[in-house]
N, C-alpha and C positions, 0 to 999 in steps of 0.2 A: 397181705391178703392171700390164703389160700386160691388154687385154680380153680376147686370145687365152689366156692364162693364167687369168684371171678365169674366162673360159667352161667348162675344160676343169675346173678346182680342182670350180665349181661344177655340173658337167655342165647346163648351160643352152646352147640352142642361139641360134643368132645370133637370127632371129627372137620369140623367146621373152623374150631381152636390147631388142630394142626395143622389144617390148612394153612391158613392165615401165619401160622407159626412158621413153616418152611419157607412160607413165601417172606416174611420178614426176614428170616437168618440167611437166604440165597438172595433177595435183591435190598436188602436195609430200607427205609421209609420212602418205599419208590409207590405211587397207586396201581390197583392190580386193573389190569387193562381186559375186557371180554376180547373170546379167544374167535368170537365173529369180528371185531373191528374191520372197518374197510371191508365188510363181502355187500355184495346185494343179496337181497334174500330169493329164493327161487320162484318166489310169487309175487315179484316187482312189478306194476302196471309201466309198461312204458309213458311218456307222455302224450303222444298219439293214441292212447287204451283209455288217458284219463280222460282227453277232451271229448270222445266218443261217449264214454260213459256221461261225462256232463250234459254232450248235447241230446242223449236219449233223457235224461234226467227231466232237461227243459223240456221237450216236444213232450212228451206223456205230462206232464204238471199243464202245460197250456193245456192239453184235451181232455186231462181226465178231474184236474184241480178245478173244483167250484169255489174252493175259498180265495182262491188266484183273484178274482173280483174283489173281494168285501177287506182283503187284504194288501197293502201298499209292497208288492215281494215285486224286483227288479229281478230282471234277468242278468245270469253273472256274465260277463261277455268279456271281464279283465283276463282270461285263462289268457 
């Protein structure tokens, strides 16, 4: 099978095909790892930010939710 055939069966672009090419012939049938592994992202909520947001979550739903009534929704309290 041609590359050009290769390319088009597998919709990969040329650039894409060398990638993947360099990285096979530098590390042989290893998987390509993302080059964030292991970071946190810069806009991580702490879990003290999430339960904050959950319990604004609940106190606005109790006051401002009418369907809070007609609807059987528990409060999440497992966090």
């Amino acid at each position: 099978i041609c590359k050009k055939l290769f390319l088009f069966i597998y919709s990969v672009r040329n650039g894409t095909y060398k990638n993947l090419r360099r990285q096979f012939i530098q590390n042989g049938m290893k998987p390509r790892v993302h080059g964030n592994t292991g970071r946190i992202p810069c806009n991580a909520l702490s879990v003290k930010g999430i339960k904050n947001v959950v319990a604004f979550l609940e106190m606005y739903t109790e006051d401002y939710a009418y369907l809070r009534r007609y609807l059987d929704i528990k409060p999440m309290t497992d966090l």
